[in-house]
Structures are given as C-alpha cells and as structure tokens.
C-alpha positions in Angstrom: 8.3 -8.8 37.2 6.1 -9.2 33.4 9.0 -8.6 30.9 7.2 -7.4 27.6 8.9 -9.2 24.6 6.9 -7.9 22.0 8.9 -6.2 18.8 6.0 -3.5 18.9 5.5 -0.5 20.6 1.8 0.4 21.5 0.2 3.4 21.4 -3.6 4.3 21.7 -5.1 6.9 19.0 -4.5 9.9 22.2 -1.1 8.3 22.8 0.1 8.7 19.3 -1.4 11.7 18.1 0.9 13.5 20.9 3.3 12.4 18.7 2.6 15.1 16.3 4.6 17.6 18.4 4.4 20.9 16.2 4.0 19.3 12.6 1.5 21.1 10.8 -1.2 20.3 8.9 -0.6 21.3 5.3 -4.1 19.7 4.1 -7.8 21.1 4.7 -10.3 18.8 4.9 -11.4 19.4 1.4 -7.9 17.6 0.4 -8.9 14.5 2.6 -12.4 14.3 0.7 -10.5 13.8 -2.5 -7.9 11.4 -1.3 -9.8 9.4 0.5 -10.9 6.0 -1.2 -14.7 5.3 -2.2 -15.9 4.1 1.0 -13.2 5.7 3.3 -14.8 8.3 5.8 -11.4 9.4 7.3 -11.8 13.2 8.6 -9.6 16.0 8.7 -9.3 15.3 12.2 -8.3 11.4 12.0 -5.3 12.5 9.5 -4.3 15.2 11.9 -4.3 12.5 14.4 -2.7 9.6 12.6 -1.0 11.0 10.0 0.9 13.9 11.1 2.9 11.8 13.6 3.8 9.7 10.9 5.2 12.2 8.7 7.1 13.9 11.5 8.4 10.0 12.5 9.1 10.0 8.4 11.3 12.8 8.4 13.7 11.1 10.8 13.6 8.1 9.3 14.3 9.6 6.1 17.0 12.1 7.2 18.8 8.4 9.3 18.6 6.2 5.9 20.9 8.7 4.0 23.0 9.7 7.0 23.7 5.4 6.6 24.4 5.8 2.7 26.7 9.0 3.2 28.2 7.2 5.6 28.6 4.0 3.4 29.6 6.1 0.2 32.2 7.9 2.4 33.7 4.3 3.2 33.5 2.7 -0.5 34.4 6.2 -1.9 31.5 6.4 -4.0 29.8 9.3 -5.3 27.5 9.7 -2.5 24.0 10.7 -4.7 21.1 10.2 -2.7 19.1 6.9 -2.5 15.2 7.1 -2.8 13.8 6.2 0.3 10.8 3.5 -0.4 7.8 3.9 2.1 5.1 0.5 2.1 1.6 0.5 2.5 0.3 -3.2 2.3 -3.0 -4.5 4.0 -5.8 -6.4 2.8 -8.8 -5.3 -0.4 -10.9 -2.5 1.9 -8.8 -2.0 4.2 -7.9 1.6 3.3 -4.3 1.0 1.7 -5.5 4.0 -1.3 -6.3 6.1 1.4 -3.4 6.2 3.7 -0.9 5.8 0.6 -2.7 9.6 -1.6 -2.8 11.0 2.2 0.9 10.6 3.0 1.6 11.3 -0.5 0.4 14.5 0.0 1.8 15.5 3.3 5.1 14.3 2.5 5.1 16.4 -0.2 4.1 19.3 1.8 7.4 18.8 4.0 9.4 21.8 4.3 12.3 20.5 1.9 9.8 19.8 -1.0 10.8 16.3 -1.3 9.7 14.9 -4.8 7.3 11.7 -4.5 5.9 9.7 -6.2 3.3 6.6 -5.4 2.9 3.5 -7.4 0.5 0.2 -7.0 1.3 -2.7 -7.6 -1.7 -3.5 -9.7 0.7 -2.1 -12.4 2.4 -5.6 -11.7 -0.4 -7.6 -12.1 -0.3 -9.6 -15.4 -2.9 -9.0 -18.0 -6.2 -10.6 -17.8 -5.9 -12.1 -21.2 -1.7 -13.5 -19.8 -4.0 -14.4 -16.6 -6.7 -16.5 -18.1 -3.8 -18.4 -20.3 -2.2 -19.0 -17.0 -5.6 -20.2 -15.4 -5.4 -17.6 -12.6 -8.1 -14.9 -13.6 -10.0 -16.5 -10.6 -6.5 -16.1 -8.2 -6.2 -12.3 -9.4 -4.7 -10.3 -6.5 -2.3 -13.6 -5.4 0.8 -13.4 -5.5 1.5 -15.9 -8.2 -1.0 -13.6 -10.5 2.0 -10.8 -10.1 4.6 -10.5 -12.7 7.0 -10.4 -9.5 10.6 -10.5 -11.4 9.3 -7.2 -13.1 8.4 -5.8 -9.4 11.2 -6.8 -7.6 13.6 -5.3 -10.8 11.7 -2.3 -11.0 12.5 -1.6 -7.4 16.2 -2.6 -7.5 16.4 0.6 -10.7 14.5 2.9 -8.1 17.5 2.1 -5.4 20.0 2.0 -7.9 19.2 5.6 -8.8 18.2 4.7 -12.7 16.1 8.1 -13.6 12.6 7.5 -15.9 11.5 3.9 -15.1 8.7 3.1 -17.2 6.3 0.5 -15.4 2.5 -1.0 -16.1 -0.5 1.2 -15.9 -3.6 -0.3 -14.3 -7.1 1.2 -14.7 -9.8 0.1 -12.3 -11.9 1.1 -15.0 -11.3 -1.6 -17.3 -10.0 -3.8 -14.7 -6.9 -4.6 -16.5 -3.5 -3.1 -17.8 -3.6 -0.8 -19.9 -2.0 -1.4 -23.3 0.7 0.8 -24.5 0.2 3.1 -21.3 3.4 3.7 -19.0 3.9 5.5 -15.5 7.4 6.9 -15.8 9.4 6.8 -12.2 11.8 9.5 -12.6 14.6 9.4 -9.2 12.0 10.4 -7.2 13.6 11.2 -3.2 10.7 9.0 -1.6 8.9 6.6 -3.6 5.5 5.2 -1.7 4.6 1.6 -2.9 0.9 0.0 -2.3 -0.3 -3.8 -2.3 -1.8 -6.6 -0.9 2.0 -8.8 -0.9 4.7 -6.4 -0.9 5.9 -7.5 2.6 6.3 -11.2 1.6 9.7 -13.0 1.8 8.4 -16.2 -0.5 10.5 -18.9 0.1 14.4 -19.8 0.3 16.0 -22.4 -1.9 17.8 -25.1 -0.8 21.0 -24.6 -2.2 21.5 -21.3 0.6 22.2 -19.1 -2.8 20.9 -15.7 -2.0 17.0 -14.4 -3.2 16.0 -11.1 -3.2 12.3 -10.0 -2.6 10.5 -6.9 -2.8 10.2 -5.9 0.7 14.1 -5.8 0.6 13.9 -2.5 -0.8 11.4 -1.3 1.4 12.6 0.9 4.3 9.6 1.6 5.9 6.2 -0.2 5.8 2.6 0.3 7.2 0.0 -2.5 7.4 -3.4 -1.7 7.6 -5.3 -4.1 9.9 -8.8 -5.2 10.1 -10.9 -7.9 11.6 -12.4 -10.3 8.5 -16.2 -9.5 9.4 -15.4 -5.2 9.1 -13.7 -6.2 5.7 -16.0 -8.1 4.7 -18.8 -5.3 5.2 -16.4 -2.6 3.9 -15.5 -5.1 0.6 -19.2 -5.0 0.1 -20.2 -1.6 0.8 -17.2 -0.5 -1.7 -19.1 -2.9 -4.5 -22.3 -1.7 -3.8 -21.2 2.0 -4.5 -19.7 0.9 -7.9 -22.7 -1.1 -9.2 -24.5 2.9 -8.8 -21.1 4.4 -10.9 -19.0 2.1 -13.1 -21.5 -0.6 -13.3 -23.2 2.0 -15.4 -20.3 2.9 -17.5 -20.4 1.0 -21.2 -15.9 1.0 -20.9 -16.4 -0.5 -17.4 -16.0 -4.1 -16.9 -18.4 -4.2 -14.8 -21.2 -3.4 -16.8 -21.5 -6.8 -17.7 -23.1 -7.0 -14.3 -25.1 -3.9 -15.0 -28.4 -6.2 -15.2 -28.4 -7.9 -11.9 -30.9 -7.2 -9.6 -29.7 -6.2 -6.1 -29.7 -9.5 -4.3 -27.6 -11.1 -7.4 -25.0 -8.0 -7.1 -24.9 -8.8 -3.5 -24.2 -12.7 -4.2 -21.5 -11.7 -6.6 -20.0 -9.6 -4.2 -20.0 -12.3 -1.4 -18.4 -15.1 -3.8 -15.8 -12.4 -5.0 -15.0 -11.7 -1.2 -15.5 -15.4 0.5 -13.3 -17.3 -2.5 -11.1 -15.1 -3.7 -10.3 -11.6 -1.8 -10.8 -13.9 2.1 -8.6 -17.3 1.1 -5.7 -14.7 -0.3 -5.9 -12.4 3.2 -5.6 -15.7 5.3 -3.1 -17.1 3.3 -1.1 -14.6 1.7 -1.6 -11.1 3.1 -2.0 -11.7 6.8 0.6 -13.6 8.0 3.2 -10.4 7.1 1.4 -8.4 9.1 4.6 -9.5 11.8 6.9 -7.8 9.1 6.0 -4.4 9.1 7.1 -1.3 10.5 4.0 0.3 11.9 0.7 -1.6 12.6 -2.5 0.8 11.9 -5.5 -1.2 13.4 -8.8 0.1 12.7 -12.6 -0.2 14.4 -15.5 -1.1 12.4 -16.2 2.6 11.2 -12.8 2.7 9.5 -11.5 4.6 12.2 -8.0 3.9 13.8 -7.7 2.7 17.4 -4.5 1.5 18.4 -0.7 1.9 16.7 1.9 -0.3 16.8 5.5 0.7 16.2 8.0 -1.4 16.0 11.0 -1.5 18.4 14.6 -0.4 16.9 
C-alpha cells in the first residue's frame, strides 16, 4: 500500500474546473483583455476554468476566517468588527502574478455580498532608487533586502488591526521608481489582495527564541504562480521586447535611455537583467517558498495552467 504524504492536493486543469460548481462568471472576455498583464494571453475560458473555482473556494475560506474571529471575540468579549481577510499572490517576474491578482480582484468583487477590495504590490515597498543606490542595491532591486520590510510588515499588522485609511508608497512602472508625494490610501477594506515576488518568506529566527513577525503572518490565503526557469526566461524577454516598442519611446520613461539600442543590444540587456538579477533572486529567494503556499498554479509554456495544487487542511 503507497501512502501519499504530500501536503498538496492535486488536481488537473478538467479536475479543478469541476470545482466551479454553479459560480458564475461575472466578467466577459473584454474584462480579461484589460486585466491581463502585457504578455499574458489568458482567455475568458482559462479564467472560467481557474478562476471561478477559486473564488467559490474563496468564499468559504472567507466566510471560516470570521466564523474563527466571532468566535474568538465572543471568548475575549471584544467587539467583534470584522477582520480584512488578506489573499497572496507571490511567484516569480513573468510569471503572471498582475494577472491573476486584477482577475480575482475583479471577481471577488463581483461576489454576491459586494465585498469591498482592494489590491496592493509590494513594489510600493520597494525603497527609492536614489535610497537604493546609497545602499548599493540598485543592481539587487526586487530582493528582499531592497524592500523597506518593517514598513510592509507594519502596514499589514494596521490592515488586521482594523486601522481605516492607511496611506502606503506608490510605484509607477513608468518611472520605475516611487513616486514622490503620491499615496495609495487602504481604507478597511473586507479582503485585501497583496502581490510580490517575497511575501511568503519567513526570514530568519533569532537566537535568543524572542518572537519575529513576518509578512506572510498576516496572509490567510496565498497563491504561487509556478514556472519552469527556461518559460520565464522567454516570457521575461517577450515582456521587454513589447516595452522597448511602448515605454522605451516615452521621454518620462526610464527606459528611454535604452531607446537607442539596436535590437540585439536590447536583447543582451534583457538577458543580463534576467540571468543576474531577476534568475539568482527566483533560485534564491522566491522559489524556495513555493512549499508555503496555499494553492500551487503551475503553468505550460504558453502561459496556460496545467495542474493545481491545494493544500491539505
């Protein structure tokens, strides 16, 4: 007799979109166009397949997480407001983290309780390039250390605490950097959706057994998006050549500066962006907390999703 001791349940893409049961689709495919990421193809037929099951899983999920808080408030005789429920969506650059995070975004809005949600990245976290080249990191951007992750980790601790209009870092892909003076204000929202490369890492425990607190703490649910290297590798490329045709042209864009390069030097650019920065930080950072998510979404090379993992309660 094989006893299976894996966390994970497994599903095939037919196996999981049963799943769906009766949820409906609130979005058209015109709504998937726009949500999806630059070099995303996902169809109205691969949300209605991945997705739908996930929100109908959600609402259970969601509905059991303050069934524990009323429960607990009823014990500590506490007040009892709700708690916003803090869904993850981590994976590696190009794997498709934008696109699942504005889909489910959307559908979970769509939920017949008209749940109010809101979606942050954590490039709103990242420190500012100028605060990154004083550090010596603006070659390590995306690692962990380049994060400002005392602000993340206290920005999510007000979001569970129920502390109403939380003002956090704006990023523009634009520029590349934060913008000054410009805030994204968090306002107790019921589920919040949180995107990034490292939200699912622990770090490390100190010796002295006193207690740490990290960011995927406060995360009570969390997707990773998995790929092999060589599809991310295409997909990180494809992705760059699309922006040298758009932002490379734009004079506000940091990019521009490469505006000049001839195809093959855009292409080497691309490749030393991907092999020593965006590669080293998936092997060492990003993929190894693949293990600590909720729900596994692995894809084939044409972005599509092929097998579902779920893990075991």
């Amino acid at each position: 007799m094989s006893i299976d001791f894996s966390p994970y349940h497994q599903f095939s893409k037919a196996q999981w979109a049963k799943l769906r049961a009766d949820e409906p689709m609130t979005l058209v495919a015109k709504d998937i166009e726009r949500l999806r990421a630059l070099n995303d193809p996902i169809s109205l037929k691969e949300a209605q397949e991945i997705y739908l099951p996930l929100t109908r899983l959600f609402s259970f999920y969601v509905e059991a997480v303050q069934g524990v808080h009323h429960a607990s408030s009823q014990f500590l005789g506490t007040n009892g407001d709700s708690v916003p429920f803090v869904f993850g969506v981590a994976g590696s650059v190009a794997a498709g983290k934008s696109t699942t995070a504005r889909i489910m975004h959307a559908l979970l809005q769509r939920l017949p309780n008209s749940p109010k949600v809101e979606l942050v990245t954590t490039d709103g976290f990242l420190y500012s390039n100028d605060e990154l080249e004083k550090r010596g990191l603006m070659e390590k951007k995306g690692f962990p250390e380049s994060y400002n992750r005392g602000m993340f980790v206290n920005f999510l601790a007000k979001i569970k605490s129920g502390k109403s209009k939380i003002a956090i870092p704006t990023y523009s892909h634009l520029t590349y950097d934060i913008v000054p003076d410009e805030m994204q204000i968090i306002d107790k929202p019921d589920i919040l959706i949180v995107e990034g490369l490292n939200i699912l890492q622990a770090g490390y425990f100190p010796k002295d057994g006193n207690p740490v607190i990290f960011a995927s703490d406060y995360i009570d649910f969390s997707i990773y998006i998995d790929a092999n290297e060589k599809d991310l590798s295409n997909w990180f490329l494809e992705r760059f050549h699309r922006i040298r045709k758009t932002a490379f042209l734009d004079p506000n864009s940091f990019f521009h500066q490469f505006s000049k390069l001839s195809e093959k030097e855009a292409i080497e650019l691309a490749t030393k962006y991907w092999s020593e920065i965006n590669l080293p930080n998936l092997r060492e950072n990003v993929l190894p907390t693949k293990g600590r998510a909720d729900l596994i979404l692995t894809k084939s090379s044409d972005h599509t999703i092929n097998h579902v993992a779920l893990r075991k309660r």
